[in-house]
C-alpha positions as CSV (number, residue, x, y, z in Angstrom):
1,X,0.0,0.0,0.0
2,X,1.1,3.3,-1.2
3,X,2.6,5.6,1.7
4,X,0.6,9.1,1.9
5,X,3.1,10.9,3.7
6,X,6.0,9.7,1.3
7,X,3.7,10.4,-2.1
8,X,3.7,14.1,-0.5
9,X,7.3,14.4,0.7
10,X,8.7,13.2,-2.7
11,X,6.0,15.8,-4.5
12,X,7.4,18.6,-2.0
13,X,11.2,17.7,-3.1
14,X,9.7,17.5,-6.9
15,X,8.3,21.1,-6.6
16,X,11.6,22.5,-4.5
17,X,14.2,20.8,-7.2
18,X,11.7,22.0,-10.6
19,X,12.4,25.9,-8.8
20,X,16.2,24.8,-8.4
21,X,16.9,24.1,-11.6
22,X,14.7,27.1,-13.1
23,X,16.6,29.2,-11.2
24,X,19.9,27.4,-11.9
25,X,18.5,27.7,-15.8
26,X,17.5,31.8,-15.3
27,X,21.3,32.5,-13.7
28,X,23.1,30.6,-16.3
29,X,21.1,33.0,-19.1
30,X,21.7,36.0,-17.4
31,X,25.8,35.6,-16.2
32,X,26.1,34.5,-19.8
33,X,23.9,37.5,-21.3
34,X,26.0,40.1,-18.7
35,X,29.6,38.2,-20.0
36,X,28.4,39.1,-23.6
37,X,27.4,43.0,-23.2
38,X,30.4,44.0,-21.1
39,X,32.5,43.5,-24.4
40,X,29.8,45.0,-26.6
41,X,28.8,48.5,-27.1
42,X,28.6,51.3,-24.4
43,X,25.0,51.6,-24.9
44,X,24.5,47.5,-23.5
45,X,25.2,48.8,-19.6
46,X,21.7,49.4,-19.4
47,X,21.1,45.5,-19.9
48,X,24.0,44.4,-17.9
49,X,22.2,46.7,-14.8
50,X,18.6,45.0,-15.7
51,X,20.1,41.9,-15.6
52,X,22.0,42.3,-12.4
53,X,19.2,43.8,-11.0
54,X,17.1,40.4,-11.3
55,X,19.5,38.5,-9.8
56,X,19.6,40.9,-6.9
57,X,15.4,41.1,-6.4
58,X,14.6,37.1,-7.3
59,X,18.0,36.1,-4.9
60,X,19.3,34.5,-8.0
61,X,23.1,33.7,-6.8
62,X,21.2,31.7,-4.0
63,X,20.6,28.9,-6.6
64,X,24.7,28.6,-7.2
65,X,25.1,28.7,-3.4
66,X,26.6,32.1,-3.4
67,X,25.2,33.5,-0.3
68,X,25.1,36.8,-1.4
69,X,25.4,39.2,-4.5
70,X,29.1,40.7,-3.1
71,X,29.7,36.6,-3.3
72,X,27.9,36.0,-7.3
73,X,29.7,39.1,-8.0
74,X,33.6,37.4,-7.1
75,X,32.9,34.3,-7.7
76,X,31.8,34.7,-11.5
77,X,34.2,37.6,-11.7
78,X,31.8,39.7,-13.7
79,X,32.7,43.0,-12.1
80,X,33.1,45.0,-8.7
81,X,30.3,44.8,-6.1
82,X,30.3,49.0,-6.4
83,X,29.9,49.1,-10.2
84,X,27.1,46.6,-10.2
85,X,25.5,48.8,-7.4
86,X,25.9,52.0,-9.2
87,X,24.1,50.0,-12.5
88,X,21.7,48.7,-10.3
89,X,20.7,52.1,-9.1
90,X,20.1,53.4,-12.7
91,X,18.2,51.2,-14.2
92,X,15.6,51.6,-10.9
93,X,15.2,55.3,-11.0
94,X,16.4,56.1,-15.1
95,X,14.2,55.4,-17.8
96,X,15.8,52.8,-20.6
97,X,16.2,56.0,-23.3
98,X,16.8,58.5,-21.2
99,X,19.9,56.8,-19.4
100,X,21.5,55.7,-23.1
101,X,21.3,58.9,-23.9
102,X,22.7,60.6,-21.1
103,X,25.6,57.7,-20.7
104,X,26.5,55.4,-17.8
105,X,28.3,58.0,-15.7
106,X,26.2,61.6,-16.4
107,X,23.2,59.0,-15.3
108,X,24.6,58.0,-12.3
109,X,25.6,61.3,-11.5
110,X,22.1,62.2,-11.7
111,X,20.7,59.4,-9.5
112,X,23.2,60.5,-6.4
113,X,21.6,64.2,-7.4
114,X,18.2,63.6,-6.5
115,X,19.4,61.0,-3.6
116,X,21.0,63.6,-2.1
117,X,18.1,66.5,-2.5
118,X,15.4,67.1,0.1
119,X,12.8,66.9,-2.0
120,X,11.0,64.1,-3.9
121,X,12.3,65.1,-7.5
122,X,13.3,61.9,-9.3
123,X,15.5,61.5,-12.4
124,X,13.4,61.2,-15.0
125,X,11.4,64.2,-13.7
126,X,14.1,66.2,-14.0
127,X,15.3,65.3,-17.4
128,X,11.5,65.8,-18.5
129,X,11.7,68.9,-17.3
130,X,15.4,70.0,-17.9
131,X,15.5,71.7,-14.5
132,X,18.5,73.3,-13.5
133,X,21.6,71.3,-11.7
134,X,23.6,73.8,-10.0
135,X,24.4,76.6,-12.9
136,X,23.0,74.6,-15.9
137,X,19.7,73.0,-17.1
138,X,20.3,68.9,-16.5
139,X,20.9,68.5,-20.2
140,X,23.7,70.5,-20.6
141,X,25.2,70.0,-17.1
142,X,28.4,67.8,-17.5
143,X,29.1,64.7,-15.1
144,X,31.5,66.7,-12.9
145,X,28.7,69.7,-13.0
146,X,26.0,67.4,-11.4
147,X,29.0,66.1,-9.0
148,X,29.3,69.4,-8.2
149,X,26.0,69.9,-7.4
150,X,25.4,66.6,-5.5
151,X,28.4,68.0,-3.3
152,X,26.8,71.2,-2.5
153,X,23.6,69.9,-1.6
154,X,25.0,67.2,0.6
155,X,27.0,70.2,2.5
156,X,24.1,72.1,2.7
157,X,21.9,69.6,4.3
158,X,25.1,68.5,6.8
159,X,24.7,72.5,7.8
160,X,21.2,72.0,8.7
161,X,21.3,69.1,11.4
162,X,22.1,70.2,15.2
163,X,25.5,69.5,16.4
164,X,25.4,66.0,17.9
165,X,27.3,66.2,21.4
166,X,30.4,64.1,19.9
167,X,30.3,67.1,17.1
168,X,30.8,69.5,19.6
169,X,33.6,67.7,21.8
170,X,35.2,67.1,18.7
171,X,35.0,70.9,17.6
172,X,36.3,71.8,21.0
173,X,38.8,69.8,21.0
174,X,40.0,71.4,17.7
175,X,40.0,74.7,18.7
176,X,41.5,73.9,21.5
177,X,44.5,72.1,19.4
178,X,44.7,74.9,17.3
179,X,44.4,77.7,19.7
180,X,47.7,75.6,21.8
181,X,50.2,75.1,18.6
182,X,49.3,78.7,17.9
183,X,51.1,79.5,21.3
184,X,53.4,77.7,20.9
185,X,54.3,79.2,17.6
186,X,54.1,83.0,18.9
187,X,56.7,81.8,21.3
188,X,59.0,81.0,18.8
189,X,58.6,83.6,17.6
190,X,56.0,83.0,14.6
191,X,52.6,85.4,15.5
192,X,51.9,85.5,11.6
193,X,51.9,81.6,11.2
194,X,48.7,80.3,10.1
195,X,47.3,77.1,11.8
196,X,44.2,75.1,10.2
197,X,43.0,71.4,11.0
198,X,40.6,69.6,8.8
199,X,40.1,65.7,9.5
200,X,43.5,64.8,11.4
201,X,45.8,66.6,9.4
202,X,47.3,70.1,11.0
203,X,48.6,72.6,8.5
204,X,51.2,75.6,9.5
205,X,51.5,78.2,6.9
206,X,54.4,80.8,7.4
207,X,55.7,83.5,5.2
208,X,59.0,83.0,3.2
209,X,60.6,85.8,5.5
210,X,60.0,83.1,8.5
211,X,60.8,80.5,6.8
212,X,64.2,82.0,5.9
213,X,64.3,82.5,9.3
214,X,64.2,78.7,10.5
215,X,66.3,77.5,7.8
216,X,69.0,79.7,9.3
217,X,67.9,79.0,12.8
218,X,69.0,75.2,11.4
């Protein structure tokens, strides 16, 4: 007599290995269709980042045992985890004919633009609008432009939060590094000398006239 409870099991392992190999099928078409467009023409990076972009949402790499897509990415040496990001992200907020004509990197450049921007402007609103990045309408802005741009906003937006309380040991501490080397420096004799800190580098500026001075001091 037939055994319920095994008829089911072996159905369940049926269903579960059909899946596998569909999925072992669908990565196999799209690693080969990325391998093929990354020595075409500039245009195919728009399909390389749809492709990658299905392996990433469906969890495709999980049917070669990769455990994630920083793992598919190294194993099948297709290309760096950051570049496959950076297609990712255009082919999610850049329509198809709008991102071939603006080019891989100008595209990019305008995803991290409106990432970075308060508002809720996306991409392809601004290219159907041709709204100004920084000095220029989008259209004519150039990839560093929109950089540009992206680095302004991202500064003005740092400006706006409050100082957290490590912000304000931390600016304290500074001023309290610079206002010490300072005298020190008028002690030697060096009033002018000009002290900044940005990051954990200290610069002294001095005039050639004092500079002359401590090379004959030496």
């Amino acid at each position: 007599m037939a055994n319920p409870k095994a008829d089911k099991r072996t159905l369940i392992e049926q269903t579960r290995d059909a899946a596998l190999a569909r999925h072992k099928a669908r990565y196999a078409e799209l690693v080969a269709l990325i391998r093929r467009r990354m020595g075409a023409v500039v245009e195919a990076f728009y399909d390389i980042g749809e492709a990658l972009r299905e392996v990433l949402e469906k969890k495709l790499y999980a049917a070669e045992g990769h455990k994630s897509m920083a793992a598919f990415l190294a194993a099948e040496g297709l290309l760096s985890y950051r570049q496959a990001n950076k297609l990712i992200a255009i082919v999610r907020k850049v329509p198809r004919a709008q991102a071939l004509t603006l080019g891989q990197e100008k595209a990019f450049a305008l995803v991290a633009y409106t990432d970075a921007t308060p508002d809720d402007d996306s991409a392809a609103g601004l290219l159907a609008a041709d709204a100004r990045v920084g000095e220029k309408p989008v259209t004519r802005a150039s990839v560093r432009e929109i950089q540009a741009a992206t680095r302004a906003v991202n500064a003005s937006e740092r400006a706006k939060r409050p100082p957290t309380e490590a912000r304000r040991a931390k600016e304290k501490a500074d001023a309290a590094l610079v206002k010490t080397v300072k005298a020190a420096l008028r002690e030697g004799g060096f009033a002018r000398a000009a002290v900044t800190l940005k990051r954990d580098t200290v610069r002294i500026e001095v005039t050639r006239a004092q500079a002359e001075r401590i090379a004959k001091r030496g």
